[in-house]
C-alpha positions in Angstrom: -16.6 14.5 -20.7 -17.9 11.8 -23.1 -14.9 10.1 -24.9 -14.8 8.4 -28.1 -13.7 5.0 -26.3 -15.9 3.3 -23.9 -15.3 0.6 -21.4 -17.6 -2.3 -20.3 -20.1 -1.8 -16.9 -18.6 -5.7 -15.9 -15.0 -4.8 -16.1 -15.7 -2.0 -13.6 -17.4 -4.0 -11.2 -14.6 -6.8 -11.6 -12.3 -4.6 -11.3 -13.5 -2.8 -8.1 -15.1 -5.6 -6.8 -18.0 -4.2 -6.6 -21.2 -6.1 -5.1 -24.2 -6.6 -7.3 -27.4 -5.9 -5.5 -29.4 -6.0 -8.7 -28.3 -6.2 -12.1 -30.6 -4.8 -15.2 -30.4 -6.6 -18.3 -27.4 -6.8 -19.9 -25.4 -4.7 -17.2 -22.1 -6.3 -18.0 -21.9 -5.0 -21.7 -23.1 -1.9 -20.7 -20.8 0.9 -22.3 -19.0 3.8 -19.9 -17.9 6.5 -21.7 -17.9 9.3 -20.0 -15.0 9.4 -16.8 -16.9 11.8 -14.6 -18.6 10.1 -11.6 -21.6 12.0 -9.7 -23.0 12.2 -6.2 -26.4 12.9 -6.5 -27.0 14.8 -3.2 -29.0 17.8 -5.2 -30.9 15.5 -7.1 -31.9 13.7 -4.0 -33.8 16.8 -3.1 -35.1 17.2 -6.9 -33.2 19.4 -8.1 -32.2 17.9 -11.6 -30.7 21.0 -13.7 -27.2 20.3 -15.6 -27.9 16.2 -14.3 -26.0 14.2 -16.8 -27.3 10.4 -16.6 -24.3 9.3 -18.5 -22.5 8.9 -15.1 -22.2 6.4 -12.8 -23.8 7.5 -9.5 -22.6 7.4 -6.2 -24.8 7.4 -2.8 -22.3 7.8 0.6 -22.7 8.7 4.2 -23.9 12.1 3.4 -26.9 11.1 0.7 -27.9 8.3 2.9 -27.9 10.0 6.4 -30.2 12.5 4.2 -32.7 9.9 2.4 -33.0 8.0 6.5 -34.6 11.7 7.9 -37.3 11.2 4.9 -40.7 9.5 5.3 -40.9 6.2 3.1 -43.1 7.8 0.5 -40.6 10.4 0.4 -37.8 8.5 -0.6 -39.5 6.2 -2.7 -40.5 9.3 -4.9 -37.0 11.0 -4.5 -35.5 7.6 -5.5 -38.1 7.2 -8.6 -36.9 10.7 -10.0 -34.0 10.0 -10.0 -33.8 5.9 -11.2 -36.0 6.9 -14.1 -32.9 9.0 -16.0 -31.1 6.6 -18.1 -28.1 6.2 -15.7 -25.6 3.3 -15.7 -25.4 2.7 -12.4 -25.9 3.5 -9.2 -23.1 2.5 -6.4 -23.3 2.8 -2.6 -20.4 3.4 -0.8 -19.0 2.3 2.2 -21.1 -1.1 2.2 -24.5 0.9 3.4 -27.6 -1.3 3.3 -29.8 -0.2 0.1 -33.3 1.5 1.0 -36.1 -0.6 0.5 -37.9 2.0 -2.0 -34.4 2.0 -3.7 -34.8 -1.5 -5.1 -38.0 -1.0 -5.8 -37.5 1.3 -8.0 -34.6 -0.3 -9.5 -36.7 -3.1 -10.0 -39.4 -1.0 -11.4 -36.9 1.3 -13.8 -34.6 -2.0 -14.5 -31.7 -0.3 -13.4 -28.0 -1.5 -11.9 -27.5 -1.1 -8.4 -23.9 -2.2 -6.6 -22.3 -1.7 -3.7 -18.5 -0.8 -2.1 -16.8 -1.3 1.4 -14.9 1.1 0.0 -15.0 5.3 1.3 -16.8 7.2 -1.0 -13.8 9.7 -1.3 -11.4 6.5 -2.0 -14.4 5.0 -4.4 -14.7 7.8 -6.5 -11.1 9.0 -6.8 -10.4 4.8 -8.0 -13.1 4.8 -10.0 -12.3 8.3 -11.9 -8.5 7.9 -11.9 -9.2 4.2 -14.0 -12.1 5.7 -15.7 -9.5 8.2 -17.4 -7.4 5.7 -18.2 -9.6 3.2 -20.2 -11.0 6.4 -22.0 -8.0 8.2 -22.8 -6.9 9.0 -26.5 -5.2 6.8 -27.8 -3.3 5.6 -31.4 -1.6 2.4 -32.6 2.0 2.9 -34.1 4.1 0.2 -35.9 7.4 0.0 -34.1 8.9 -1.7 -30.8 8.4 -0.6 -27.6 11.2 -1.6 -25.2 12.0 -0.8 -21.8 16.1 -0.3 -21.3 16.8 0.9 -17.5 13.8 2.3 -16.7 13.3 4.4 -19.6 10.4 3.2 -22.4 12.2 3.4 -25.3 9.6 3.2 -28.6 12.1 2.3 -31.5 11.0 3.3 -35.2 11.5 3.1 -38.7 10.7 1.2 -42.0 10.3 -2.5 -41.8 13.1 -4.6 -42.0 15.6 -1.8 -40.6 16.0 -3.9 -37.7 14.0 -2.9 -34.9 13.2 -6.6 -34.0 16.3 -8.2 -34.0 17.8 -4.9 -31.9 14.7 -5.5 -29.1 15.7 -9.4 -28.9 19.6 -8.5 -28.6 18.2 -5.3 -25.5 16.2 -8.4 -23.7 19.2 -10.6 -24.0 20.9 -8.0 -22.1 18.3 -8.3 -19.3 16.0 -5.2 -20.8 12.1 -5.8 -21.4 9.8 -5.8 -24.4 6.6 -4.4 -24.4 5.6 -4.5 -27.7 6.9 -5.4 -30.8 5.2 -4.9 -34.3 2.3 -3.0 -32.8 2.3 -0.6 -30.4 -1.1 1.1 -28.5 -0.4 4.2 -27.1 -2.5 6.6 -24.9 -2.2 9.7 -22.7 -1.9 9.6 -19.4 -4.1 11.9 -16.8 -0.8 13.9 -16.7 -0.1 14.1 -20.4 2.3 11.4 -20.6 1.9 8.7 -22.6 1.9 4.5 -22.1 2.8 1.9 -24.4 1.5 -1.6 -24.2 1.1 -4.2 -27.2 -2.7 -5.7 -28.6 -3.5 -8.2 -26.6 -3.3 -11.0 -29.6 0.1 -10.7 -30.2 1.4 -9.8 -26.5 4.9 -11.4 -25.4 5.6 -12.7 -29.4 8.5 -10.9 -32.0 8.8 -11.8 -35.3 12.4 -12.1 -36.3 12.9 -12.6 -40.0 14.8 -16.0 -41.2 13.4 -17.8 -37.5 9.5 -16.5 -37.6 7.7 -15.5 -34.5 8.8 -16.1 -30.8 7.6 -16.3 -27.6 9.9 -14.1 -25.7 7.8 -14.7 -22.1 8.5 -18.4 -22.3 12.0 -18.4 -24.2 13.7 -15.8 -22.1 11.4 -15.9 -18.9 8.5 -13.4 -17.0 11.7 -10.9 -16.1 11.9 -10.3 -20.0 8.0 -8.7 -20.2 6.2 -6.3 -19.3 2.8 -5.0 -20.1 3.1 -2.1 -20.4 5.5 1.0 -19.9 5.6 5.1 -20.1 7.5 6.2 -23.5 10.1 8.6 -22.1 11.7 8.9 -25.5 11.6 7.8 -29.2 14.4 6.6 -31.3 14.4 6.7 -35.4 16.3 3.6 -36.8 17.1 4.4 -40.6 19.5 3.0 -43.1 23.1 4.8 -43.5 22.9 7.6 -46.0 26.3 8.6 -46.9 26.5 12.4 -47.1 24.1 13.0 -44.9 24.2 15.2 -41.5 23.6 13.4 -38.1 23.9 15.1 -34.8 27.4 14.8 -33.5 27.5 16.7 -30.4 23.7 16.4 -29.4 22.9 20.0 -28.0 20.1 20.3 -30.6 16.7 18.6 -28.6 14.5 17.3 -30.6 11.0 15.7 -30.2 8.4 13.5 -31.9 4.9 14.7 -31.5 2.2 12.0 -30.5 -1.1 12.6 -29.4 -0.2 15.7 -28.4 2.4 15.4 -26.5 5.9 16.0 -27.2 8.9 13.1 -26.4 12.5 13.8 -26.6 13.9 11.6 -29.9 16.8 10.9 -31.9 17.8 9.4 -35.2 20.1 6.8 -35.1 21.6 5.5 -38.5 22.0 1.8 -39.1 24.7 0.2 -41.4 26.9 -2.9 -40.3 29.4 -2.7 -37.5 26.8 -0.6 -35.4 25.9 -2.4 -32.1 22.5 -0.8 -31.9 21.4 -2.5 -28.6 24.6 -0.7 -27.1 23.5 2.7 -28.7 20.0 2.7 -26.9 21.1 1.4 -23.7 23.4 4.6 -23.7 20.8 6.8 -25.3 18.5 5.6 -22.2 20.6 6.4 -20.1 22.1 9.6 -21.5 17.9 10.8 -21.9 17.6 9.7 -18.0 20.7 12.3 -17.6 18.6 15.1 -19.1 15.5 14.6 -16.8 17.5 14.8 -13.6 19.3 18.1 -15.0 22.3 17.0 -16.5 23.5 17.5 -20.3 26.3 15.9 -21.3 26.5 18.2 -24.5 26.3 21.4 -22.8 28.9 20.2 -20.4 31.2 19.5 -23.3 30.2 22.8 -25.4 31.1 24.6 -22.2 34.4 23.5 -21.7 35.6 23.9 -24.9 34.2 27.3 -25.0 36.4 27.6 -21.4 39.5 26.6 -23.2 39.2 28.8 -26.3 38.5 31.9 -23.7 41.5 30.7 -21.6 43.7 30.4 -24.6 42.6 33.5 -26.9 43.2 35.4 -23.3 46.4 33.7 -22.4 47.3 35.1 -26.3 46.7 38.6 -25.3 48.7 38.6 -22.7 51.1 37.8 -24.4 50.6 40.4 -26.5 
């Protein structure tokens, strides 16, 4: 599936630590952008219907045990069909010596081959699992992403509500920041989603009246982190008097991004409110919920226990 994001040939191959046998010209900026990976065993014996050369392509064990039963002409023609289509690259697994006729047609079709000591189950598995990830959908939000025990905690609302100065007070209090001003989000393989901040303004806050921080370097590498899953969203906006805010909490409520519903609340900010002790008991209240337990239900129930045990005590006294 070709995605609308792409990721670099080079970063792959850094990343995997994959050898390079032979490099075609400008392999490092070569764009991926499809996540699907191929092993090209039918193709191998010509068959080349439904072949999409977008992929990167995969030779293990089972391909090369093949290609050694052919005749050198044989592979070299197998091998030309097949390094003609337009592919990115071609890997072998499991550190396998190339075929001759392989880089000569490599050499002959400029294309990218690399190599893994890595199985080809383990290689391709790696390689598609990371491939989803740098292709995933993916927004940028303006808020603060914070992480408050355990649970990623993306704090919104209009500027100057106090989002900032409530993340430096949560890492004072030994929580981490994420990201603050700027916040790239995508979806997870399992349709969750991950925070993490650009990388030009990673670590810094800007905190009105004092200007921007480094909060890696002020408060230490414990403080950071560089990413994190949002597990819920909280909406910071100014006191309204008169209006209605969830008291009790059995109403569940969720913001929709990319998606993909997260649990949220609105939390009203006027002076007097510690906000940074408000999330950390939100964070932990939402952690609650996801291991089966609701305060608000709990509390609903009991008074509902207590107005039957009353109204029933009344008519029998009746």
């Amino acid at each position: 599936m070709e995605s609308l994001y792409s990721v670099k040939l080079g970063e792959v191959i850094k990343k995997f630590h994959l050898e390079v046998l032979r490099g075609g010209e400008g392999y490092e900026d070569l764009p991926i952008r499809t996540e699907d990976v191929n092993r090209p065993g039918l193709q191998l014996t010509g068959f080349f219907d439904y072949f999409d050369p977008r992929r990167l392509q995969v030779i293990g064990r089972v391909e090369a045990t093949y290609l050694d039963g052919l005749t050198p002409d044989q592979r070299r023609e197998r091998f030309e069909r097949l390094l003609s289509q337009d592919i990115p690259a071609l890997i072998i697994s499991r550190g396998i010596e190339p075929f001759p006729e392989c880089m000569e047609m490599a050499v002959k079709y400029d294309r990218t081959v690399l190599r893994s000591q890595d199985t080809t189950s383990v290689l391709m598995s790696t390689i598609i699992a990371s491939l989803k990830s740098y292709l995933a959908p993916r927004i940028t939000r303006h808020g603060v992403l914070v992480e408050v025990y355990g649970e990623g905690v993306l704090l919104l609302g209009e500027s100057g509500v106090g989002k900032s100065e409530t993340a430096i007070e949560l890492v004072k209090r030994g929580h981490r920041l994420i990201a603050d001003d700027a916040v790239e989000i995508k979806q997870t393989v399992t349709r969750g989603l991950v925070g993490t901040a650009p990388e030009l303004i990673r670590h810094y806050i800007e905190l009105r009246g004092i200007g921007v921080i480094d909060v890696r370097r002020l408060f230490g590498m414990s403080a950071v982190k560089e990413e994190a899953e949002i597990d819920m969203v909280i909406n910071l906006e100014q006191w309204k008097d008169g209006a209605m805010y969830d008291r009790l909490g059995l109403e569940n409520l969720y913001t929709t991004i990319l998606d993909v519903q997260v649990p949220s609340l609105t939390v009203p900010v006027k002076p007097g409110r510690n906000l940074a002790v408000i999330i950390e008991v939100a964070a932990m209240n939402n952690r609650h919920k996801k291991m089966g337990y609701n305060a608000a239900l709990e509390f609903t129930k009991q008074i509902n226990e207590h107005f039957d045990q009353a109204m029933s005590a009344q008519m029998n006294g009746q």
